[in-house]
C-alpha positions in Angstrom: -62.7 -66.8 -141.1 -59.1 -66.9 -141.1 -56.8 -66.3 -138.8 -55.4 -63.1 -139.9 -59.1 -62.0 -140.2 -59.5 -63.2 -136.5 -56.2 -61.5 -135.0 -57.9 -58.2 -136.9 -60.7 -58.7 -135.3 -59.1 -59.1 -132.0 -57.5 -55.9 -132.7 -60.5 -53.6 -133.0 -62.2 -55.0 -130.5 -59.6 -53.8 -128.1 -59.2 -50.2 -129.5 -63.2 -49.9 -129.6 -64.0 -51.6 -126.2 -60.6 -49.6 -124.7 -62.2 -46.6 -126.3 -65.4 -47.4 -124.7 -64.2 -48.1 -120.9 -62.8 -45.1 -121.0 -66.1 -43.0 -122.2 -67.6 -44.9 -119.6 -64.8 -43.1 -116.8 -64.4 -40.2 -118.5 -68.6 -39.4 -118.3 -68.0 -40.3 -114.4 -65.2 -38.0 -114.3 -66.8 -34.9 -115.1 -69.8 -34.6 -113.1 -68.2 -36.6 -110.2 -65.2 -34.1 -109.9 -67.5 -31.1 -110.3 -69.5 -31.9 -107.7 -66.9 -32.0 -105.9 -65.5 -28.6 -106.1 -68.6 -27.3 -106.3 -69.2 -29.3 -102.3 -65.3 -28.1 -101.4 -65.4 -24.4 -102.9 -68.5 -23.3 -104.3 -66.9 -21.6 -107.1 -67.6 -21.8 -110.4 -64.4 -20.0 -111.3 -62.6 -22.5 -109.2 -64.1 -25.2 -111.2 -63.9 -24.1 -114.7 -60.3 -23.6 -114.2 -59.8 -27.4 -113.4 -61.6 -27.8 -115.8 -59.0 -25.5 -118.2 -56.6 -28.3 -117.4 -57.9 -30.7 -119.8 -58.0 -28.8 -122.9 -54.1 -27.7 -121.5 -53.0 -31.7 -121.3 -54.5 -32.3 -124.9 -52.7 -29.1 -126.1 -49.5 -29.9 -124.9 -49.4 -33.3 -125.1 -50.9 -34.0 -128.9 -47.8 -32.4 -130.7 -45.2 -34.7 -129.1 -47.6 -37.9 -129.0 -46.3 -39.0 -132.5 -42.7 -39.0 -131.6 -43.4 -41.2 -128.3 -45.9 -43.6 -131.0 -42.9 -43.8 -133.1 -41.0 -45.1 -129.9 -43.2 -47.2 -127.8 -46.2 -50.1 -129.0 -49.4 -48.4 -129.5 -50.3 -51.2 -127.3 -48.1 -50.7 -124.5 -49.2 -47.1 -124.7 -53.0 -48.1 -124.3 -52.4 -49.7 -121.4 -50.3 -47.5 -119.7 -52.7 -44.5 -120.1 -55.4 -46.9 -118.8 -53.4 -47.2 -115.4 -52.3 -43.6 -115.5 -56.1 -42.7 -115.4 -56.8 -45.0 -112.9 -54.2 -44.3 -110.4 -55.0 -40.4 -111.1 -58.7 -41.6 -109.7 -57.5 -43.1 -106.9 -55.6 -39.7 -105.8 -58.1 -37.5 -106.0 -59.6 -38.3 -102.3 -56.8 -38.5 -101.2 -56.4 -35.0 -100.5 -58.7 -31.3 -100.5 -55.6 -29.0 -102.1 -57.0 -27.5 -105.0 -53.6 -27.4 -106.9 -53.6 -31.0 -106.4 -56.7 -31.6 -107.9 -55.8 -29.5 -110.9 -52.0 -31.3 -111.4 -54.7 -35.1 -110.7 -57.1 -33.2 -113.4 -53.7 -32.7 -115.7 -52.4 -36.2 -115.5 -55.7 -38.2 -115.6 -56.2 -35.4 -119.1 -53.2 -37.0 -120.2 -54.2 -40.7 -120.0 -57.2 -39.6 -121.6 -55.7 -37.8 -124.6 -53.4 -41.4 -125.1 -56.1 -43.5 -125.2 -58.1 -41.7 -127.8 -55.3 -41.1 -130.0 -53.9 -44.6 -130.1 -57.4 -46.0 -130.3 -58.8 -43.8 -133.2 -55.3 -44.5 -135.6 -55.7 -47.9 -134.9 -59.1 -48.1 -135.4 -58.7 -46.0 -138.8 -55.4 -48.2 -139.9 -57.3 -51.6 -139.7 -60.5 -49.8 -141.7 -61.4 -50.5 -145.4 -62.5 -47.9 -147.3 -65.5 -49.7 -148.2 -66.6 -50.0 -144.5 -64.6 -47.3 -143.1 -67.8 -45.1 -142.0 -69.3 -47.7 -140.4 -66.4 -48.6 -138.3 -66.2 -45.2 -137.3 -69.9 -44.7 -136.6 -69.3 -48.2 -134.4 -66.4 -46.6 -132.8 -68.5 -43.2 -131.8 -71.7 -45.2 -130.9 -69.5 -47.3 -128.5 -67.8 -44.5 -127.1 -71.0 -42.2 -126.7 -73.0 -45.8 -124.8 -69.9 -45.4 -122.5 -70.3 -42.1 -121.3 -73.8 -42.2 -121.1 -73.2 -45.2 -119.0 -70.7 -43.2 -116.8 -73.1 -40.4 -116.1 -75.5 -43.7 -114.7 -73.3 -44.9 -112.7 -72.3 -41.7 -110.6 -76.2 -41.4 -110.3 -76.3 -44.5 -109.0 -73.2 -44.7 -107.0 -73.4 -40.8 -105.7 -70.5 -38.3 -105.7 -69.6 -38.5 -101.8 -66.5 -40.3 -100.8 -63.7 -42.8 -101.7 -66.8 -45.2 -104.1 -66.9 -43.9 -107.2 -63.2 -42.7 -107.6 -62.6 -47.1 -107.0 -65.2 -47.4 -109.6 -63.8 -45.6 -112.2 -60.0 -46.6 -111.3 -61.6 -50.1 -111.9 -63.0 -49.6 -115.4 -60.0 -48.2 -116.5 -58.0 -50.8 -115.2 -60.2 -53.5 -117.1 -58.8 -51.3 -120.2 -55.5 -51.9 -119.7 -56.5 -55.8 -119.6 -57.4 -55.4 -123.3 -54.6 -54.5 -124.3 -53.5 -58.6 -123.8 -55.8 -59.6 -126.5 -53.8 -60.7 -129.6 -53.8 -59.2 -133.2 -51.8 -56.7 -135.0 -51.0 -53.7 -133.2 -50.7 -50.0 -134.4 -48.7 -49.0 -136.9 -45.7 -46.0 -135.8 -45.3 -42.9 -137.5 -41.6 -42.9 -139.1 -39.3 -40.0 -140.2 -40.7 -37.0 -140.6 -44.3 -38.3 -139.7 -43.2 -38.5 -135.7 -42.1 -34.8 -136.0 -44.2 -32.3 -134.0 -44.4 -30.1 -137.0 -46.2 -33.4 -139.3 -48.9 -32.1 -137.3 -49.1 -28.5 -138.8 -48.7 -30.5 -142.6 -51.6 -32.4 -141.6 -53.4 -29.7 -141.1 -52.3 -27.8 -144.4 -53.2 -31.0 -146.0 -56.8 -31.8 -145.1 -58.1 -28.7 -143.7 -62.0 -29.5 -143.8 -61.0 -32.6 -141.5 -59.4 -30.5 -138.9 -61.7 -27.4 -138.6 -64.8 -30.5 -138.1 -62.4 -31.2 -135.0 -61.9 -27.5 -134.5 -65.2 -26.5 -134.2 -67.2 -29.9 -132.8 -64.5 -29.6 -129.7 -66.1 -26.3 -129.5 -69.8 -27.0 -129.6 -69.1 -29.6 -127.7 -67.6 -28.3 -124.8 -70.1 -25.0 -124.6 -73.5 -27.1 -125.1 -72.5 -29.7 -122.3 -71.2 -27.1 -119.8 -74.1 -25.0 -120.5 -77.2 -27.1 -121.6 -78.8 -27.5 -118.4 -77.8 -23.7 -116.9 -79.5 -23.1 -120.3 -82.8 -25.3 -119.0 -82.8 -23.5 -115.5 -82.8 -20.0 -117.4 -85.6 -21.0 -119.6 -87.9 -21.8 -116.4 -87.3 -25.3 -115.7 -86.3 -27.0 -112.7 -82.9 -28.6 -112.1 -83.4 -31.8 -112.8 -85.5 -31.5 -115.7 -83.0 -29.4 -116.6 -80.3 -32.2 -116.4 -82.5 -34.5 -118.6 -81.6 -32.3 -121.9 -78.3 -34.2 -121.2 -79.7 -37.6 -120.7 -81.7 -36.8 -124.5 -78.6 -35.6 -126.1 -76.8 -38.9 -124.5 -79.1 -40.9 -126.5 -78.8 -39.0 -130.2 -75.2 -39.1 -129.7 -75.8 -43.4 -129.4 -78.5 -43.9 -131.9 -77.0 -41.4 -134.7 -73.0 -42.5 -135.2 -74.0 -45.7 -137.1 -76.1 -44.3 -139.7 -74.3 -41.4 -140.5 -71.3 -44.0 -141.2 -73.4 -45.9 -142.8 -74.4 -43.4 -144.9 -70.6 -42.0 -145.1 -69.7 -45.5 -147.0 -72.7 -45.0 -149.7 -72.7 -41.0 -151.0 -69.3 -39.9 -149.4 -68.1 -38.6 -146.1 -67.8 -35.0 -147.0 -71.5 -34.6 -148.0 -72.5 -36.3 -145.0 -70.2 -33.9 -143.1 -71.9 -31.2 -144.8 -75.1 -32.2 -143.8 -74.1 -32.4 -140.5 -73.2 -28.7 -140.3 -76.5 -27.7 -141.7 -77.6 -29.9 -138.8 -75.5 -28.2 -136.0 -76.7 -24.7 -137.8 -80.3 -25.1 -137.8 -81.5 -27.6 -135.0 -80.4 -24.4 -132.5 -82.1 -21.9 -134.0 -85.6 -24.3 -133.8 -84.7 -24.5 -130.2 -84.8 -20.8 -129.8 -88.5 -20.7 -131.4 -89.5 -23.6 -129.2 -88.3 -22.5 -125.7 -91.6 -23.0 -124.1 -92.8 -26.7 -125.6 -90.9 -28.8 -123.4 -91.4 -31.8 -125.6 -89.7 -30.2 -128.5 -87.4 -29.4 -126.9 -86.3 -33.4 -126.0 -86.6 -33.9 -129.6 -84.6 -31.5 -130.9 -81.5 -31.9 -128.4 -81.8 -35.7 -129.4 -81.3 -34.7 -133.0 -79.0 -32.1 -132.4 -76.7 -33.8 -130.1 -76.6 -37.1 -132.7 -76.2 -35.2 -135.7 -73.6 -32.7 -134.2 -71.3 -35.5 -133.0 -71.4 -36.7 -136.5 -68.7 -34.1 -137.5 -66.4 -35.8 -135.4 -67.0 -39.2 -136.6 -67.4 -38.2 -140.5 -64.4 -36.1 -139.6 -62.0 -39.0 -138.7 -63.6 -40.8 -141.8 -62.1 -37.9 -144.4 -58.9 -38.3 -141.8 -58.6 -42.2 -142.7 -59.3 -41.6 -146.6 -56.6 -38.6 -146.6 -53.7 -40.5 -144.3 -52.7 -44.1 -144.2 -50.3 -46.2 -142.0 -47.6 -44.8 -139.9 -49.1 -41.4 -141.3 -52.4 -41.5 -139.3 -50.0 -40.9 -135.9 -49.5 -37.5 -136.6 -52.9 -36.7 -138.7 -55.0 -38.0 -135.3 -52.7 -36.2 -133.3 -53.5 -32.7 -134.8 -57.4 -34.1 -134.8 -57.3 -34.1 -131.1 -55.5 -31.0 -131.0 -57.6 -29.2 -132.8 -60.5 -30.1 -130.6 -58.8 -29.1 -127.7 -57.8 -26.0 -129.4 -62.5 -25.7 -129.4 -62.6 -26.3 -126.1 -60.4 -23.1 -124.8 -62.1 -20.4 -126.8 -66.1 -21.2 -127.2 -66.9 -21.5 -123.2 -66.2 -17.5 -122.5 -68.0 -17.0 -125.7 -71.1 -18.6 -125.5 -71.2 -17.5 -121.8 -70.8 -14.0 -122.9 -73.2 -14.2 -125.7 -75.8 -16.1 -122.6 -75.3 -13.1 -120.6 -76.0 -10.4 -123.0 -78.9 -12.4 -125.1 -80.6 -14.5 -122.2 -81.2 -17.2 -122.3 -81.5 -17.4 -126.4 -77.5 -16.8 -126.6 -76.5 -20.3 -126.1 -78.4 -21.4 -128.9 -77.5 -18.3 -131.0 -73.4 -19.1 -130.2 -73.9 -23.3 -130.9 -75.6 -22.3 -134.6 -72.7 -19.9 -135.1 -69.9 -22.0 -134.4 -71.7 -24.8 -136.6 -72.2 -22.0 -139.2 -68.8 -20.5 -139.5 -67.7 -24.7 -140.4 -70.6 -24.6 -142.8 -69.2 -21.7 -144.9 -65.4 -22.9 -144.3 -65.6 -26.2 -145.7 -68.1 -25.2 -148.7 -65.7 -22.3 -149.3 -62.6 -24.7 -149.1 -64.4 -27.0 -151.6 -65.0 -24.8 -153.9 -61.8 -23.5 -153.9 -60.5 -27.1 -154.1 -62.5 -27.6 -157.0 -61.9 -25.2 -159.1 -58.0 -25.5 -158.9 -58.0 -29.0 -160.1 
């Protein structure tokens, strides 16, 4: 190996085991600070409004990311975000105000929404085409392993006092270490490409890319908050419940790698296709299946893996479409757009649980993965036939 090769190397090792640390803190994060509020308020409103606050920090911050990239080194930028997060830990016990909480919520959102941007365009900027699904799938698996490996951790450690806030101020601050390693860093946007409005172009550009974003942000965010409320309602008992979770946790690590894999060999929007069918389908077996319990494990492993796979293939079709500086402002609107998922499909599959219980979860997660399915075969078509 030579030692260009090596530096690479060196280089996406950081971005993936960076990437990784901070699944690891940020699968701490959520049930540790909703346990929390749940122990200081009991409200679920109160909750799901901190909660608000990090689809706000991604939405506000993603536009403007590109112009600070074009300013700073992606790799003083990692590391910083690593310390912000950790230091945002560390104040959280600190204090009971609630607004508090939401501004720590905001700023640790922030650190967050750094380190996967700058990880995933330098992740996608040292990719070959050749291997670039594979990378990806890597990238996912690792980052997927980490949250899994979060959620462990606050089981182990327990929600109650100053312990597990350390913990996860720690792991991020072994990120920022990373960051030391050497090899070459990421590559700025320049010109027009650090402009808030490159992200809107993007976009216009590679629109399949975007709504996978758009839409996994959104099934996402509704089948975590609601999977296990989705277990009580079906007769189970809490922590069975909980254990839907722990089944998806594992499709999402086993899955990423093949469908890369698979990405490289018959192309990344079939296997993005197939993905949606996936997404479409797997709930509506769930709904058919509510009282084998069994089943049930199976299909939320399948589910879960394959779902996440519109992500991953996603920021495949993102690589292929954008290169270099370019990728700043194409991973920027990615993130955004999954932010954008997470505002509006919480209040909708909540309403659509209340009115069709408990079947509407599952009826809202094979409609969001539905509406993608006929977007992107409609956009290809379309693409297709104007050529």
């Amino acid at each position: 190996m030579d030692a260009a090769a090596g530096r690479r190397i060196n280089s996406l090792i950081t971005a993936i085991a960076a990437a990784s640390l901070t699944g690891c803190g940020f699968g701490l994060s959520l049930p540790l600070i909703a346990l929390n509020l749940e122990f200081m308020t009991g409200s679920g409103v109160i909750s799901g409004w901190n909660v608000m606050m990090s689809a706000l920090a991604t939405i506000i911050l993603a536009p403007v990311l590109p112009m600070i990239m074009a300013k700073l080194p992606g790799r003083g930028l990692l590391a910083f975000a690593c310390v912000l997060c950790g230091v945002s830990f560390l104040a959280f016990p600190l204090t009971d105000n609630l607004w508090l909480w939401a501004a720590f919520r905001f700023s640790l959102s922030i650190g967050l929404t750094i380190v996967f941007i700058v990880s995933e365009v330098w992740i996608n900027q040292l990719a070959e085409d050749a291997h670039r699904g594979r990378l990806m799938g890597i990238y996912a698996t690792s980052l997927s392993a980490g949250f899994a490996l979060g959620a462990v951790l606050l089981a182990l450690i327990g929600p109650d006092g100053w312990a597990p806030f350390v913990v996860a101020a720690a792991i991020f601050a072994s990120g920022s270490l990373l960051t030391l390693l050497p090899g070459p860093g990421v590559e700025p946007p320049e010109g027009e490409g650090a402009h808030p409005f490159a992200l809107a172009r993007a976009v216009w550009i590679a629109p399949t890319a975007f709504a996978a974003a758009l839409f996994f942000g959104a099934i996402e965010t509704a089948s975590m908050h609601f999977i296990s409320v989705y277990g009580v309602r079906i007769g189970l008992i809490e922590q069975t419940a909980a254990l839907f979770l722990f089944a998806a946790a594992i499709g999402n690590i086993a899955f990423q790698f093949p469908l890369g894999m698979l990405a490289d060999r018959v192309g990344a929007f079939q296997v993005l296709i197939l993905c949606a069918v996936g997404g479409t389908l797997i709930p509506l077996l769930l709904l058919v299946t509510e009282g084998a319990l069994a089943a049930q494990f199976i299909l939320f492993f399948f589910y879960a893996g394959i779902v996440l796979g519109m992500y991953t293939i996603g920021l495949v079709l993102l690589g292929e479409r954008f290169k270099g500086g370019a990728l700043g402002a194409a991973n920027a609107a990615f993130v955004f757009m999954y932010g954008a998922g997470e505002l509006f499909s919480p209040p909708y599959a909540g309403a659509l649980m209340d009115a069709i219980n408990p079947g509407g979860l599952m009826m809202a997660l094979s409609s969001m993965a539905g509406a993608f399915l006929i977007f992107a075969v409609i956009r290809r078509a379309v693409t297709v036939k104007s050529r």
